[in-house]
VMD Tcl script that builds the backbone (N, CA, C; Angstrom):
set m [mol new atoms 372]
animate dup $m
set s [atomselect $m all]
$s set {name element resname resid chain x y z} {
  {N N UNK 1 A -12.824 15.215 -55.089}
  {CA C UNK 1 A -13.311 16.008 -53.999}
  {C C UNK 1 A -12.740 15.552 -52.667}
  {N N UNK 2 A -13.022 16.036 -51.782}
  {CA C UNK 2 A -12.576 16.189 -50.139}
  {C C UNK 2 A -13.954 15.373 -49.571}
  {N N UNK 3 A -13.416 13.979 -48.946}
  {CA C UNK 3 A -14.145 13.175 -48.435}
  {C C UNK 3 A -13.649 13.316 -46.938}
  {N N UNK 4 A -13.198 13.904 -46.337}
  {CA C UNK 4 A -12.020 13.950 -45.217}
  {C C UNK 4 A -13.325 15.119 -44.034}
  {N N UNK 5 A -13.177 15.124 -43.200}
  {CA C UNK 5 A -13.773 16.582 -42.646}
  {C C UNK 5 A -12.706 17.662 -42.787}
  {N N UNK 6 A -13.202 18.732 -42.373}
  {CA C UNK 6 A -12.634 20.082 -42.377}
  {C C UNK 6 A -11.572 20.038 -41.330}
  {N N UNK 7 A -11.720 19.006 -40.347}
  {CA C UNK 7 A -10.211 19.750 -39.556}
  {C C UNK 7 A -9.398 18.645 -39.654}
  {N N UNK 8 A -9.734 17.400 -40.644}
  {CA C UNK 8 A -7.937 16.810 -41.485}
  {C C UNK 8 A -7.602 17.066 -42.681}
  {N N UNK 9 A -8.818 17.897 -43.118}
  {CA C UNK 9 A -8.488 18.850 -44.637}
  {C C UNK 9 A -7.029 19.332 -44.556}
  {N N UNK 10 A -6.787 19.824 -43.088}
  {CA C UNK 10 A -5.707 20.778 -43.601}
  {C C UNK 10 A -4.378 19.863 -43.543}
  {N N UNK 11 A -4.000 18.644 -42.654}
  {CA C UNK 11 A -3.844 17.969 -42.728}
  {C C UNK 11 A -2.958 16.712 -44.220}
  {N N UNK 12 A -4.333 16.397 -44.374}
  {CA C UNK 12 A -4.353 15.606 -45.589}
  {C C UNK 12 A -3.706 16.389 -46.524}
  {N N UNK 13 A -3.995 17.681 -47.045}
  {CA C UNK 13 A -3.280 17.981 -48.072}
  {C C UNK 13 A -1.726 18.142 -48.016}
  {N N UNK 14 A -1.484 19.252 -46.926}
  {CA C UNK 14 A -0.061 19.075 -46.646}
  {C C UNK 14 A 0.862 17.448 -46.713}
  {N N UNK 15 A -0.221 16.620 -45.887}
  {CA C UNK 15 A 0.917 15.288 -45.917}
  {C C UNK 15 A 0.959 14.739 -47.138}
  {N N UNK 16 A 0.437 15.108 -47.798}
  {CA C UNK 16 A 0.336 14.079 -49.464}
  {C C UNK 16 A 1.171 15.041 -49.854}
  {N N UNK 17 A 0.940 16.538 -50.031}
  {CA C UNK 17 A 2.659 16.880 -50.536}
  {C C UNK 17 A 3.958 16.839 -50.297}
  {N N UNK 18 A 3.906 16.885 -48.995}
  {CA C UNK 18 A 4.884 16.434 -47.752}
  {C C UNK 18 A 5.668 15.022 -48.273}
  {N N UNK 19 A 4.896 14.303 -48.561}
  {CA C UNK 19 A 4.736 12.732 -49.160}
  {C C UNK 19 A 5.805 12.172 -50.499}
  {N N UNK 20 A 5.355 13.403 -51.286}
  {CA C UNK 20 A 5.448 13.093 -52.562}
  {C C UNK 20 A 4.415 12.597 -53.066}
  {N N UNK 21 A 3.413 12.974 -52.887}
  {CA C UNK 21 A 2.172 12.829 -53.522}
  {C C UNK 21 A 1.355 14.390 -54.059}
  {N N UNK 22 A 1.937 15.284 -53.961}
  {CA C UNK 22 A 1.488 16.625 -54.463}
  {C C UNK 22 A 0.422 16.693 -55.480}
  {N N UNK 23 A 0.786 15.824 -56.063}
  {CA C UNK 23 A -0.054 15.412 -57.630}
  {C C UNK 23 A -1.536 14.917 -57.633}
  {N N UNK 24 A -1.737 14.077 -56.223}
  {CA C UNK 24 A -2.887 13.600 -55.612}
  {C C UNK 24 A -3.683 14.751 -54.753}
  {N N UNK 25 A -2.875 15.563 -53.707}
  {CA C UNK 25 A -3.289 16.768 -53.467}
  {C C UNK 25 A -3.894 17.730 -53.969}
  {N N UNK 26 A -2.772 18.464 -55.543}
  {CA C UNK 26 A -3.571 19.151 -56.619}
  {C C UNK 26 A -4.996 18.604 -56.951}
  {N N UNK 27 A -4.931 17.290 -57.218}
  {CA C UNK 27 A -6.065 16.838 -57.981}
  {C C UNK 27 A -7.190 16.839 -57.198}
  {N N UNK 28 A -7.250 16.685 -55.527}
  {CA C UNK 28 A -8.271 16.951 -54.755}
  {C C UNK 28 A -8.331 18.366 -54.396}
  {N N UNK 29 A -7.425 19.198 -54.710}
  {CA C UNK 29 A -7.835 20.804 -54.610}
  {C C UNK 29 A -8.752 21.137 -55.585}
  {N N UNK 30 A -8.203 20.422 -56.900}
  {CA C UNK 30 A -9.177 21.317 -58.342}
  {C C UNK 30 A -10.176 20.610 -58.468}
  {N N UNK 31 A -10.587 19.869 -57.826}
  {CA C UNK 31 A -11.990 18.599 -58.853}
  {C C UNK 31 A -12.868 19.581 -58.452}
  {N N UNK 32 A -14.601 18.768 -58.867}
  {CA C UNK 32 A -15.051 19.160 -59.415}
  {C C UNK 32 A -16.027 18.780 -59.122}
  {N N UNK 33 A -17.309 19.348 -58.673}
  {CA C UNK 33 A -18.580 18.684 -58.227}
  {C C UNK 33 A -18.799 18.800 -56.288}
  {N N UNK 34 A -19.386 18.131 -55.532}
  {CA C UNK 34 A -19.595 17.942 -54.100}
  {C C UNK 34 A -18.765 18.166 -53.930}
  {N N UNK 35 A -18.442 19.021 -52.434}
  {CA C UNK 35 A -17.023 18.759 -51.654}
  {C C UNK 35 A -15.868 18.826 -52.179}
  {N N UNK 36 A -15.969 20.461 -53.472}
  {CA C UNK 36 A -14.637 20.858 -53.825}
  {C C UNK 36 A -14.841 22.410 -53.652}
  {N N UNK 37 A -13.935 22.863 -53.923}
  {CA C UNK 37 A -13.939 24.503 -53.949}
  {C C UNK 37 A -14.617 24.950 -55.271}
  {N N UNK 38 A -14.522 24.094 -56.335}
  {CA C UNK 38 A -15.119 24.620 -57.342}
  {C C UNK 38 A -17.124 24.783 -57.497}
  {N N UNK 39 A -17.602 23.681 -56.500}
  {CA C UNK 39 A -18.487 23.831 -55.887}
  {C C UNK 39 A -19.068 25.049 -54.934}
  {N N UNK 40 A -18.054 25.316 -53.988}
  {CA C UNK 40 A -18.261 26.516 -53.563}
  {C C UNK 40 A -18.208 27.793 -54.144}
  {N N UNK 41 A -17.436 28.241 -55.220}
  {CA C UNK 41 A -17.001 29.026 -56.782}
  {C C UNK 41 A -18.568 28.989 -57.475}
  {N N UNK 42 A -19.345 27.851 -57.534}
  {CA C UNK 42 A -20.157 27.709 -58.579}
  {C C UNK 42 A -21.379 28.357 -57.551}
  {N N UNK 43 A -21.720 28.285 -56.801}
  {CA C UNK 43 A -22.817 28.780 -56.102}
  {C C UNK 43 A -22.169 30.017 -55.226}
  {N N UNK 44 A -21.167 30.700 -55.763}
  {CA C UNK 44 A -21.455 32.068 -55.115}
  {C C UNK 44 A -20.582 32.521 -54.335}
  {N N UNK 45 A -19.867 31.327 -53.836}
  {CA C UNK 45 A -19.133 31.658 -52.499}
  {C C UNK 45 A -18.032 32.448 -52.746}
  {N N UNK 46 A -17.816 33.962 -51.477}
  {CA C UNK 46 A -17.021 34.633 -51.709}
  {C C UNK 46 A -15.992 34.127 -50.647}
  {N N UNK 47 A -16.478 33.367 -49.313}
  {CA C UNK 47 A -15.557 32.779 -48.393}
  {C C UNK 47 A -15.554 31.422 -48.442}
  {N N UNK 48 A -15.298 31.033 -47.329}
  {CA C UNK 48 A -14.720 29.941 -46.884}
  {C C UNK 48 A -16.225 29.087 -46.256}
  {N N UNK 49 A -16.893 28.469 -46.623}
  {CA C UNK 49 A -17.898 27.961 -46.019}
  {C C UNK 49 A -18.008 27.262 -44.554}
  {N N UNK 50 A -19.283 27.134 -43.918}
  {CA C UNK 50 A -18.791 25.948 -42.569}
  {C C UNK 50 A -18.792 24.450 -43.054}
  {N N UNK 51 A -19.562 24.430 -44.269}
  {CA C UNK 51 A -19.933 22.910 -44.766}
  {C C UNK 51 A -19.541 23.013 -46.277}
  {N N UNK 52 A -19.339 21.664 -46.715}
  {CA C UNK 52 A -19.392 21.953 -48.131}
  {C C UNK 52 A -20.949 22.059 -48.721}
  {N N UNK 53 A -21.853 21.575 -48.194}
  {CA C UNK 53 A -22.795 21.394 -48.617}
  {C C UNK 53 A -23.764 23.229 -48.577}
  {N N UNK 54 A -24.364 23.071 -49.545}
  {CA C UNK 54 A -25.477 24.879 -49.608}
  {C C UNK 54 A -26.579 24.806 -48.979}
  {N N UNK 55 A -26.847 25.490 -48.459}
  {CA C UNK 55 A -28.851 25.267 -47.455}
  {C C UNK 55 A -27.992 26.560 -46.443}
  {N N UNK 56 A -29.511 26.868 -46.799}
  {CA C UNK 56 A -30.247 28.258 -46.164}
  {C C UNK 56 A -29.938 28.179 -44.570}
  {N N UNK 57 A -29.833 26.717 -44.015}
  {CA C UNK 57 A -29.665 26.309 -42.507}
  {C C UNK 57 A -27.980 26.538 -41.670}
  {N N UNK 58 A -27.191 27.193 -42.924}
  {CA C UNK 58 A -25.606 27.190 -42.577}
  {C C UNK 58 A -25.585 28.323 -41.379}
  {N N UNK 59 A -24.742 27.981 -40.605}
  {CA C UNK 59 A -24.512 28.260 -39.810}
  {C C UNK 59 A -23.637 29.795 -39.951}
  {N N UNK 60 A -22.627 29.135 -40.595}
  {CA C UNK 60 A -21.406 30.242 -41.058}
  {C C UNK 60 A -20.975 30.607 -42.441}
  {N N UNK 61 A -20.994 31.496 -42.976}
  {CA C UNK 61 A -20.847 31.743 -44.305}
  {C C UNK 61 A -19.088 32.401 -44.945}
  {N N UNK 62 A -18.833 32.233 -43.133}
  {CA C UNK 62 A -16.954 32.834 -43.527}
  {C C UNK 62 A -16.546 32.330 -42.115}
  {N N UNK 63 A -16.108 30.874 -42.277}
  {CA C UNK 63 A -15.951 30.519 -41.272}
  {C C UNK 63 A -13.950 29.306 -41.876}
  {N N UNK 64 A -13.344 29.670 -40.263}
  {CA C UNK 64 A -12.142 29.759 -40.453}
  {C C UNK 64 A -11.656 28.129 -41.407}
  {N N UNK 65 A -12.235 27.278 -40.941}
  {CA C UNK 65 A -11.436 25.727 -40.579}
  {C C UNK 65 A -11.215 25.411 -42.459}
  {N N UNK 66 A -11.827 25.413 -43.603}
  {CA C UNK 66 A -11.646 25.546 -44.962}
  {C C UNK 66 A -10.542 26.010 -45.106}
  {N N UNK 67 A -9.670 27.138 -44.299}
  {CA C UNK 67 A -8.759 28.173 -44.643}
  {C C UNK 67 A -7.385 27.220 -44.695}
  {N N UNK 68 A -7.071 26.355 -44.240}
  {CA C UNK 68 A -6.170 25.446 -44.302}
  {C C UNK 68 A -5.667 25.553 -45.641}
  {N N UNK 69 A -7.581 25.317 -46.640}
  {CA C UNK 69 A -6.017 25.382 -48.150}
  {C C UNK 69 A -5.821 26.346 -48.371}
  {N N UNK 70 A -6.216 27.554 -48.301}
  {CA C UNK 70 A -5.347 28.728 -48.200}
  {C C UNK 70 A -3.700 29.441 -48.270}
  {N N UNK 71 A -3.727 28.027 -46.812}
  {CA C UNK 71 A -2.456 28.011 -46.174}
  {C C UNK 71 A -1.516 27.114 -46.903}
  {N N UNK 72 A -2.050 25.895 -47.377}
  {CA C UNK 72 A -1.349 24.660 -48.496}
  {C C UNK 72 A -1.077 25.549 -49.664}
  {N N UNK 73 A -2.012 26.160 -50.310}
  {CA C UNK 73 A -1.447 26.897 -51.366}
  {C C UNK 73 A -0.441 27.676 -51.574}
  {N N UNK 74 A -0.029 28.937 -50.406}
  {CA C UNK 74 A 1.011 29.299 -50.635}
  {C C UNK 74 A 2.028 28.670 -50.047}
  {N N UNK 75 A 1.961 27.902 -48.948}
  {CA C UNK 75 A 3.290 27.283 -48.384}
  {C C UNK 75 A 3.562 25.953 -49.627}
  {N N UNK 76 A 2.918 24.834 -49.951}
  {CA C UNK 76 A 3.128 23.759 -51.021}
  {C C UNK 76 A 2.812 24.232 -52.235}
  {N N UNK 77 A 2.259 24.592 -52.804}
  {CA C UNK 77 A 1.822 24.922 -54.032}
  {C C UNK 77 A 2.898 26.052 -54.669}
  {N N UNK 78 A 2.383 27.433 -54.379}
  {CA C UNK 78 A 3.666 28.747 -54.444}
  {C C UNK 78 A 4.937 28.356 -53.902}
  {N N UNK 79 A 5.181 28.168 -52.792}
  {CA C UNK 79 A 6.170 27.330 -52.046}
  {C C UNK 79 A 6.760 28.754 -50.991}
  {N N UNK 80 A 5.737 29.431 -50.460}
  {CA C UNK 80 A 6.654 30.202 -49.128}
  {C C UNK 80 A 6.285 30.187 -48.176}
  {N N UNK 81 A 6.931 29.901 -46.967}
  {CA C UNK 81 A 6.239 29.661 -45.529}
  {C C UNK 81 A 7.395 30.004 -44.869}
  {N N UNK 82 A 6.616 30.429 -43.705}
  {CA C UNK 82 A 7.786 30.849 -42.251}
  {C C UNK 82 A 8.587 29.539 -42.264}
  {N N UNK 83 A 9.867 30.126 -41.840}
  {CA C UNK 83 A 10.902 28.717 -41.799}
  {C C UNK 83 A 10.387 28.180 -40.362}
  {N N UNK 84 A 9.715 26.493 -40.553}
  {CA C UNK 84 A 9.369 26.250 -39.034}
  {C C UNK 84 A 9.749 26.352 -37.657}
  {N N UNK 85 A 11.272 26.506 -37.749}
  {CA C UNK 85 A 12.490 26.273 -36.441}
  {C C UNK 85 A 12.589 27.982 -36.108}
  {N N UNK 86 A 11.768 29.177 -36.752}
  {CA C UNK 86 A 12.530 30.488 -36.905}
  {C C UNK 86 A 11.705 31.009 -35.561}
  {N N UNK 87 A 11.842 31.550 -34.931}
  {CA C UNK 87 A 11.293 32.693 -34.317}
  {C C UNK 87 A 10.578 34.221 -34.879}
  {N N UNK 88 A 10.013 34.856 -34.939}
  {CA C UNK 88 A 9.836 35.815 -35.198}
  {C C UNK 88 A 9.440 35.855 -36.943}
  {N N UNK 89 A 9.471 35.126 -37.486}
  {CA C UNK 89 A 9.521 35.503 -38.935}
  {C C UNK 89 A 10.617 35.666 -39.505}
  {N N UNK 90 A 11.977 35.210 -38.742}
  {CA C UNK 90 A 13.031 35.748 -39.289}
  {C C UNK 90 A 13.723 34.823 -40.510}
  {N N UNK 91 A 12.944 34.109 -40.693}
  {CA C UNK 91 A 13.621 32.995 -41.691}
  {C C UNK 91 A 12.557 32.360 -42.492}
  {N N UNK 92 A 12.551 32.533 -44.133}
  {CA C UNK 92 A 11.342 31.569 -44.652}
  {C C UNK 92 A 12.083 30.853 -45.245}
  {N N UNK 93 A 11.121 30.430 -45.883}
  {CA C UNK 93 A 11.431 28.794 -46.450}
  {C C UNK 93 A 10.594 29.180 -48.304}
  {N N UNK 94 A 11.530 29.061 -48.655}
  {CA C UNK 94 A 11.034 28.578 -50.453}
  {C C UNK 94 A 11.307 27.625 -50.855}
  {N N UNK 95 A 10.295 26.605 -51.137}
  {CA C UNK 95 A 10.186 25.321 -51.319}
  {C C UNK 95 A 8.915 25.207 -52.161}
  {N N UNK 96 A 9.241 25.629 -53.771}
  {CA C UNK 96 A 7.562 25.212 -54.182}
  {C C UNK 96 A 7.918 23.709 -54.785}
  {N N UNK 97 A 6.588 23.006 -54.756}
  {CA C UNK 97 A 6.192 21.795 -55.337}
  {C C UNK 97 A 5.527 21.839 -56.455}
  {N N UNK 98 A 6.792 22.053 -57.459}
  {CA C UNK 98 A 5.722 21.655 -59.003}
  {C C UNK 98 A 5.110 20.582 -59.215}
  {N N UNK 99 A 3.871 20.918 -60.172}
  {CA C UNK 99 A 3.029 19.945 -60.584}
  {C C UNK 99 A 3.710 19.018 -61.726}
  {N N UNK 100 A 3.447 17.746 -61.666}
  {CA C UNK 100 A 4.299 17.113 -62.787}
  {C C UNK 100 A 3.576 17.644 -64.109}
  {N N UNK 101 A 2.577 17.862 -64.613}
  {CA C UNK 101 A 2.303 18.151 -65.938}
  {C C UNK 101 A 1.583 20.240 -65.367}
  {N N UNK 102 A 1.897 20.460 -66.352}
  {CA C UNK 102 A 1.635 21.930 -66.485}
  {C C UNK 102 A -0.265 22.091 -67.043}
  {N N UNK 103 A -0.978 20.778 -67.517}
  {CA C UNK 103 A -2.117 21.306 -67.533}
  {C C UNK 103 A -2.907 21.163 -66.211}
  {N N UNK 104 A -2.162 20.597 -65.179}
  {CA C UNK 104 A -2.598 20.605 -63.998}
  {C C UNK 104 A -2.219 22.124 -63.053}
  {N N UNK 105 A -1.574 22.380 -63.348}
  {CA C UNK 105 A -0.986 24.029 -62.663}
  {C C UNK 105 A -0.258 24.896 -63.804}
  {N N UNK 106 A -0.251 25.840 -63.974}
  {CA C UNK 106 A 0.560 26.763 -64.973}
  {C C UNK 106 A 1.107 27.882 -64.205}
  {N N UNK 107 A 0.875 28.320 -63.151}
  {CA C UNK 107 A 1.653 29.167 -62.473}
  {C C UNK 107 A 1.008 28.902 -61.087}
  {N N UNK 108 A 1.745 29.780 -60.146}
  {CA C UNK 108 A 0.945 30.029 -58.878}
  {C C UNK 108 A 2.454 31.259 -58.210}
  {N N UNK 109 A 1.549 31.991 -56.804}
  {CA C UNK 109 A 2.237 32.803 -56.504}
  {C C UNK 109 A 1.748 33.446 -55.164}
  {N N UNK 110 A 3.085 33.424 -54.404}
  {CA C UNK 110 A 2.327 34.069 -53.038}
  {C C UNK 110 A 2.980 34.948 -52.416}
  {N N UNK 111 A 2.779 35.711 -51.269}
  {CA C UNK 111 A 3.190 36.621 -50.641}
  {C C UNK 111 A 2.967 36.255 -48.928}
  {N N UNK 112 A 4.392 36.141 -48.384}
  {CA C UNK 112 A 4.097 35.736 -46.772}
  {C C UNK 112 A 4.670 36.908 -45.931}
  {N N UNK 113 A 3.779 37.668 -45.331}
  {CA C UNK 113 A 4.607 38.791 -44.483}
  {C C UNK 113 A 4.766 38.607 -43.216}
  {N N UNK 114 A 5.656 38.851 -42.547}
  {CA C UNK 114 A 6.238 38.515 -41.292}
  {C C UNK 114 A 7.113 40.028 -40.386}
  {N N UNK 115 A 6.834 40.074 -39.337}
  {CA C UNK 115 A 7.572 41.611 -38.691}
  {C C UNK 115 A 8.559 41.674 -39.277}
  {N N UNK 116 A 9.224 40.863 -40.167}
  {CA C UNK 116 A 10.542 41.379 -40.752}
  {C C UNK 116 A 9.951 42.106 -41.985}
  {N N UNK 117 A 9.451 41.417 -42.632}
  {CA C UNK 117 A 9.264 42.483 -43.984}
  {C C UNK 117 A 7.826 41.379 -44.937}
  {N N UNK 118 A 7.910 41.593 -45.646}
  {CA C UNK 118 A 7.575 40.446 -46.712}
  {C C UNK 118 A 8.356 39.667 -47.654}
  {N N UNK 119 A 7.763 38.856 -47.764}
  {CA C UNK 119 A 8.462 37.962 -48.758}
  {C C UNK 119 A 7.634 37.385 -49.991}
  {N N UNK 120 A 8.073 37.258 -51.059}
  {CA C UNK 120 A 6.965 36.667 -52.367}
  {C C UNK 120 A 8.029 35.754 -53.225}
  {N N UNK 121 A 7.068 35.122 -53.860}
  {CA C UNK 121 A 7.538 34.046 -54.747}
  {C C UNK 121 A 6.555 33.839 -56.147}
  {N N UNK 122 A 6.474 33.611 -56.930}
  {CA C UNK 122 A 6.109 33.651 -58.028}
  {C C UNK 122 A 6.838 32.578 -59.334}
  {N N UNK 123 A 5.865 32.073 -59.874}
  {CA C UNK 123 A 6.486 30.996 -60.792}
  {C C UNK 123 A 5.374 30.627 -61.981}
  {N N UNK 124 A 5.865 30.465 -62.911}
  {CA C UNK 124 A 5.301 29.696 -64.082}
  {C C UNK 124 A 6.347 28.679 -64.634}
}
mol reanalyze $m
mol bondsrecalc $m
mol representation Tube
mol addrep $m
């Protein structure tokens, strides 16, 4: 799970793939229990929570700062992101980071649109 707060969530994951640690990343995306997404999955959640934690007292029930892995997923994971140096969208970047074993990931796939057009990537 994600022991980190929500605004080095987004952070932390990128630099561990960034790293060469992708493998450590995956494994804190998928776990399992407190302070994972699968937690949020198990009680309901259709967004992005303000907390990991559930009570009636939440503030926000689709609130932005979670969205980070969102963003890790298709840029590290799928592997497409605006090329950083580009202006306008005019340049992406395909760069996915496979998982070393396949029962940890078996596919993934994304779509990044930009005023130029869209772009997708897709892999198993």
């Amino acid at each position: 799970g994600f022991h980190e707060g929500i605004f080095s969530m987004r952070y932390s994951l990128s630099t561990l793939s960034e790293m060469g640690f992708h493998h450590i990343a995956l494994r804190k995306a998928s776990g399992t229990g407190m302070a994972t997404f699968e937690y949020l999955l198990r009680h309901n959640a259709t967004t992005m929570w303000e907390s990991w934690w559930r009570s009636e007292d939440l503030y926000s029930r689709n609130h932005p700062m979670l969205g980070a892995f969102a963003e890790w997923m298709s840029s590290s994971v799928a592997g497409v992101s605006v090329h950083p140096t580009t202006v306008g969208g005019r340049q992406v970047l395909f760069w996915p980071q496979f998982p070393k074993s396949a029962k940890t990931l078996e596919y993934a796939s994304a779509i990044q649109g930009t005023p130029q057009g869209d772009f997708a990537i897709a892999w198993r």
